[in-house]
C-alpha positions as CSV (number, residue, x, y, z in Angstrom):
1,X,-31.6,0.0,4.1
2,X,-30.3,2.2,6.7
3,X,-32.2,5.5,6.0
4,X,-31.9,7.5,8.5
5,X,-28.7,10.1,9.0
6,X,-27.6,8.6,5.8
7,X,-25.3,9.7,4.0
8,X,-23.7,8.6,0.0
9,X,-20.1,9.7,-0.5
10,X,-20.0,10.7,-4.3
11,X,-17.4,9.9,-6.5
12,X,-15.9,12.4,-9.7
13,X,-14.4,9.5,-11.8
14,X,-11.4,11.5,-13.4
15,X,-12.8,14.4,-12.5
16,X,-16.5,13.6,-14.3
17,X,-14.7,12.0,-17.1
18,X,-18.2,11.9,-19.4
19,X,-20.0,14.9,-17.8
20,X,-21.3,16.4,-21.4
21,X,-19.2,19.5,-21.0
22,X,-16.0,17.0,-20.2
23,X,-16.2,14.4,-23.0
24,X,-12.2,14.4,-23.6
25,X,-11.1,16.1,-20.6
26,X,-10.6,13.2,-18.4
27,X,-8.0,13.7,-15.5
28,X,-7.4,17.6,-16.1
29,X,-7.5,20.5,-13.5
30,X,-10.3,21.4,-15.7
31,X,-12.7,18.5,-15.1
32,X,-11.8,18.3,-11.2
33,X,-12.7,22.4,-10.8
34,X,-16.1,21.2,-12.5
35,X,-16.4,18.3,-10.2
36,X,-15.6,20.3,-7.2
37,X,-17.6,23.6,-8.4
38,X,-21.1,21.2,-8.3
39,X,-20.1,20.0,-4.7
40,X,-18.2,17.1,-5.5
41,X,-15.7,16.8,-2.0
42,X,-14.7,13.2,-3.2
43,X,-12.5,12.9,-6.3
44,X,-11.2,9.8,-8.3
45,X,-7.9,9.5,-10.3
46,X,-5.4,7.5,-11.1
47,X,-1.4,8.1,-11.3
48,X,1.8,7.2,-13.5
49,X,5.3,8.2,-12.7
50,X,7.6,9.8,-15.3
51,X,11.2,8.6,-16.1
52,X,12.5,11.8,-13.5
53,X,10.5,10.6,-11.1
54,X,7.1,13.2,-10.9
55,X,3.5,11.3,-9.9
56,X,1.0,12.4,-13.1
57,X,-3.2,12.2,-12.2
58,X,-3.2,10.3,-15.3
59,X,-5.4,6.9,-16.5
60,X,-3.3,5.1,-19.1
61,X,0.2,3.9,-19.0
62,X,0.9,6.0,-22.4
63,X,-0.1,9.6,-23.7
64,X,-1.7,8.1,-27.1
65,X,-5.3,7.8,-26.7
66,X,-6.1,11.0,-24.8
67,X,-3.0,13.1,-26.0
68,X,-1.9,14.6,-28.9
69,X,2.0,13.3,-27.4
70,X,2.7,9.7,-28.1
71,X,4.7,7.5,-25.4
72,X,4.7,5.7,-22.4
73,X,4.8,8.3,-19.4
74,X,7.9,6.0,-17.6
75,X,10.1,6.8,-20.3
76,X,9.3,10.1,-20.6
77,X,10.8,12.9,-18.5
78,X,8.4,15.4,-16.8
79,X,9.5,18.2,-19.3
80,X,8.3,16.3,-22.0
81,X,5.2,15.2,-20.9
82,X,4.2,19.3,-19.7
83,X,4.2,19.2,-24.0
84,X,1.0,17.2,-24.1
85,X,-2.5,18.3,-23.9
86,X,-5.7,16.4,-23.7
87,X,-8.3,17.5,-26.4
88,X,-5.7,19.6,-27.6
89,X,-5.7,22.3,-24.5
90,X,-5.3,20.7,-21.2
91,X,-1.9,19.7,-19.6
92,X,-1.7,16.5,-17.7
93,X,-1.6,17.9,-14.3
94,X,0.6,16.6,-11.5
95,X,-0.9,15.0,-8.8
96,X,1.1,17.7,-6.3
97,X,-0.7,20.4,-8.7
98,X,-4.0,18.8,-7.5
99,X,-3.6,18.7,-3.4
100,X,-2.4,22.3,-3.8
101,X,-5.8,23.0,-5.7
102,X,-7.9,20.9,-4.0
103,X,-6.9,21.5,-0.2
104,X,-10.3,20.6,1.3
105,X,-11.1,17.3,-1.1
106,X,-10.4,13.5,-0.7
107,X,-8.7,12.0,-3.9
108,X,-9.2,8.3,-4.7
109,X,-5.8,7.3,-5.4
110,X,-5.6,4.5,-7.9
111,X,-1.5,2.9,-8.1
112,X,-1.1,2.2,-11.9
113,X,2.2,1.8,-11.9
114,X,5.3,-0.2,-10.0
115,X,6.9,3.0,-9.4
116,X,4.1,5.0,-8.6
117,X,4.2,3.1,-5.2
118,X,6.9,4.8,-3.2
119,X,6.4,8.1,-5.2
120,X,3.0,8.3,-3.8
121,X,3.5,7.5,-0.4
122,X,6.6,10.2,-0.3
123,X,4.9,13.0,-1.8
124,X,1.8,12.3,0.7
125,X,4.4,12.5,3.5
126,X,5.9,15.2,2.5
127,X,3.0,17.3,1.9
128,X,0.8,16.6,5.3
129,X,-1.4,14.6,2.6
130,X,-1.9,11.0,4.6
131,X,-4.8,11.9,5.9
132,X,-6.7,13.1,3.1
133,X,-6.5,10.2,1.0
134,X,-7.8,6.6,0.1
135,X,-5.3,4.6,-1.8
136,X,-6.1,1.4,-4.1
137,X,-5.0,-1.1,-6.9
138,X,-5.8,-3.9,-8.9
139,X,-2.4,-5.3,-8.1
140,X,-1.8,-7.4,-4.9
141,X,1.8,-6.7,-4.9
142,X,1.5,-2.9,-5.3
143,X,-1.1,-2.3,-2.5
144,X,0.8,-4.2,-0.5
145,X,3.7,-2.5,-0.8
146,X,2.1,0.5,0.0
147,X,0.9,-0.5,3.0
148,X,4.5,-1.8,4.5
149,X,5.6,1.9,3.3
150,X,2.9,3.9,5.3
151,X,2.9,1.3,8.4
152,X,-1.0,1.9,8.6
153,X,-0.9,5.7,8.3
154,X,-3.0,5.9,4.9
155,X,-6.4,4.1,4.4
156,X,-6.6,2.1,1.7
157,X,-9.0,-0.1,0.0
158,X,-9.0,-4.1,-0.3
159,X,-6.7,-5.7,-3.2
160,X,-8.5,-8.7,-4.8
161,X,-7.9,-11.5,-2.7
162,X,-9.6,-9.7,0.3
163,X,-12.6,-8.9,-1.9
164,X,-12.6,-12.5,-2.9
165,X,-12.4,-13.5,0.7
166,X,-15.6,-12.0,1.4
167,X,-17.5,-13.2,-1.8
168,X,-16.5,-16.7,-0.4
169,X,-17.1,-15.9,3.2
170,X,-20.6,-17.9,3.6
171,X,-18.6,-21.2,2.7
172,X,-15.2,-20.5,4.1
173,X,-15.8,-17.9,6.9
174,X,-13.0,-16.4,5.5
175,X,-14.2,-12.9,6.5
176,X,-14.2,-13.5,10.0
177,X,-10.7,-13.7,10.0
178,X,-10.6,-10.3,8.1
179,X,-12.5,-8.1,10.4
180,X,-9.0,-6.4,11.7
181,X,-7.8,-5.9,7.9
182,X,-5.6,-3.1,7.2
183,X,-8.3,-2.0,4.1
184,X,-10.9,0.5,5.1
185,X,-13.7,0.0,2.6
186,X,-14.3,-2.1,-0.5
187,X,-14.1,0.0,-4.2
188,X,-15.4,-2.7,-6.5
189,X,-17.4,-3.1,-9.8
190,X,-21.1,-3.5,-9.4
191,X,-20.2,-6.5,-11.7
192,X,-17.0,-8.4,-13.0
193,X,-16.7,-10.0,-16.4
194,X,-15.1,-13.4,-16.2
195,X,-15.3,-15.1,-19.8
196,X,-17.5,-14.2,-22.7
197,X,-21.1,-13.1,-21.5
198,X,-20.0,-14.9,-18.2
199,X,-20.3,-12.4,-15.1
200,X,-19.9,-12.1,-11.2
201,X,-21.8,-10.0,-9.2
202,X,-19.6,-8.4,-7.3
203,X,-21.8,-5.4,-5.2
204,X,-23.9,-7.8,-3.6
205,X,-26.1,-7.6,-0.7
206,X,-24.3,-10.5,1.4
207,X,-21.1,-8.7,0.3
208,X,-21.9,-5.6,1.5
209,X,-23.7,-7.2,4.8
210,X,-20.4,-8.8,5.5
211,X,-18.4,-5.6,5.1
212,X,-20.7,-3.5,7.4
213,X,-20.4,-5.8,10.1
214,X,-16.7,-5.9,10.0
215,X,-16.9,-2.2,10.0
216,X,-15.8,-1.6,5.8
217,X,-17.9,0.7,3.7
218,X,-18.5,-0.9,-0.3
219,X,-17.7,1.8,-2.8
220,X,-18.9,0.9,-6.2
221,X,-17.9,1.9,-9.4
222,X,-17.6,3.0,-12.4
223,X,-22.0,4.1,-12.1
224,X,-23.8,6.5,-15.0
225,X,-27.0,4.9,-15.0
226,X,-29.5,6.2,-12.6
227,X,-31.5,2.7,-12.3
228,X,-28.5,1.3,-11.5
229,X,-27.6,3.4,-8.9
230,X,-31.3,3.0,-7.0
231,X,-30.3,-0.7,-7.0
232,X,-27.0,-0.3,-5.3
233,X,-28.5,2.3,-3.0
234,X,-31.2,-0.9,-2.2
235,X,-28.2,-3.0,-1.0
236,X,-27.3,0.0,0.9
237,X,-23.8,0.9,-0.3
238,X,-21.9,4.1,1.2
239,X,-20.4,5.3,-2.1
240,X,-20.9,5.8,-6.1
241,X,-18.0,6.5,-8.4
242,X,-19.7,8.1,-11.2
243,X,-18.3,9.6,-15.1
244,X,-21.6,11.3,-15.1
245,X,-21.1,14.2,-12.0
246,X,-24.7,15.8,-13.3
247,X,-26.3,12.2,-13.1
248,X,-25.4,11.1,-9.8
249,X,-25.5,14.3,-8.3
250,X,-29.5,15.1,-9.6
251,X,-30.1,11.5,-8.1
252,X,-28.9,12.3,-4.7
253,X,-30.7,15.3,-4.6
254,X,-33.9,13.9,-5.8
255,X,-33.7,11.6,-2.8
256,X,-32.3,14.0,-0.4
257,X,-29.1,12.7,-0.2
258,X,-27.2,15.1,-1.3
259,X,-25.5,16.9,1.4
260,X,-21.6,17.9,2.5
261,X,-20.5,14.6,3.4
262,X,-17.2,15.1,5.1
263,X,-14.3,14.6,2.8
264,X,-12.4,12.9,5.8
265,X,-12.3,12.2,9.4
266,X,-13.8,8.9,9.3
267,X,-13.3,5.7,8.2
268,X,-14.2,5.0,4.4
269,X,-12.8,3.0,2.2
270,X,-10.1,-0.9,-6.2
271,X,-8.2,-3.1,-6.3
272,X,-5.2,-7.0,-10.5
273,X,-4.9,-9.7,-9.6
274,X,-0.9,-10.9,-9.5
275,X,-1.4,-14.1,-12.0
276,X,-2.9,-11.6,-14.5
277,X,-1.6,-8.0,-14.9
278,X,-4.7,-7.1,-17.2
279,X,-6.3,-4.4,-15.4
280,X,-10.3,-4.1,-15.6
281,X,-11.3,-1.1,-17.0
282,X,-12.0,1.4,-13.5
């Protein structure tokens, strides 16, 4: 493990989505404040586009399970999603709302949506925002998209077939040919469920050997469990998307690893696959 001048980037998943003073406040101003008030300087969240055309920090393609709205955000106009409220008191913010809040953090960008692409790479334009961003998907198509939209301007993270590449690279050599990428680090599952109790380990140490060598940091998520993370921290992974912001963060400090990363300036780096549009749960 490469111990000295390390550093861990930490992850708020949704802002600390099961932080015990957050349980249903997933994705609101409220839970990134939290996130950013214990030192967090990396947030996670994911976006939707309304029928009007604004980007919403928001995890599902409908209102339903978090809401107290009903409906599927790209048929809804902005105006009547600002009527919702998660655990009946917290608006679905817009991701705008958040990079004017936020000035000084890196957001995890997460494409849910078709049109979320273009919407997302226009308001980052248009804001100065390139920069201060990592942008992923579980959908080929989107993430590549994105990428013809910024021309190499935005750092993303690899879609599925790149990640797959390097699982296979000790057979194929695949990975060689993937050094020059246009991904900057790997945001994967410590695990993947294939079929029925069938599983892949995803986060593992020849995966992550490969990436460092081609110069990509491995980001894993989603990571509560504090024996857990001492494993992935074994195979010597750069960053931990966690739910639980008080879990991950007493962990770091513990191990004295909890320090200001930088939100940005250097190179870091989830990504469905396009013959199945069933996300994994991230």
């Amino acid at each position: 493990m490469r111990e000295q001048q390390r550093r861990v980037r930490a992850y708020a998943h949704r802002g600390g989505a099961l932080h015990p003073d957050l349980v249903g406040m997933e994705n609101t101003m409220e839970a990134f404040r939290h996130a950013v008030e214990l030192g967090y300087t990396h947030l996670e969240t994911d976006v939707h586009v309304t029928r009007d055309g604004v980007l919403l920090a928001f995890h599902d393609e409908a209102l339903d399970r978090v809401t107290d709205v009903s409906g599927l955000i790209a048929e809804m106009t902005y105006a009547e999603v600002q009527a919702a409220r998660i655990g009946g008191l917290h608006g679905v913010p817009t991701l705008a709302e958040l990079f004017a809040a936020f000035p000084e953090v890196t957001f995890n960008i997460d494409l849910k949506s078709d049109g979320s692409v273009r919407a997302v790479a226009e308001l980052l334009a248009a804001t100065d925002h390139e920069d201060k961003v990592i942008v992923g998907s579980f959908s080929v198509r989107r993430l590549k998209a994105f990428r013809r939209l910024t021309e190499g301007r935005v750092r993303t993270s690899a879609h599925p077939r790149e990640v797959l590449a390097y699982l296979l690279a000790p057979t194929t050599g695949i990975a060689k040919r993937l050094v020059g990428s246009r991904f900057d680090a790997f945001q994967i599952p410590h695990h993947q469920r294939l079929r029925g109790p069938l599983s892949i380990r995803v986060a593992s140490r020849g995966l992550v050997r490969r990436a460092h060598k081609a110069g990509k940091e491995v980001h894993v998520w989603t990571v509560d469990d504090p024996a857990e993370m001492e494993r992935l921290l074994k195979r010597d992974v750069d960053g931990l998307m966690t739910d639980r912001t008080d879990v991950l963060k007493a962990f770091l400090e513990e191990r004295g690893l909890w320090e200001a990363v930088p939100s940005r300036g250097e190179p870091v780096g989830e990504a469905e696959s396009e013959q199945n549009d069933e996300e994994p749960e991230k």
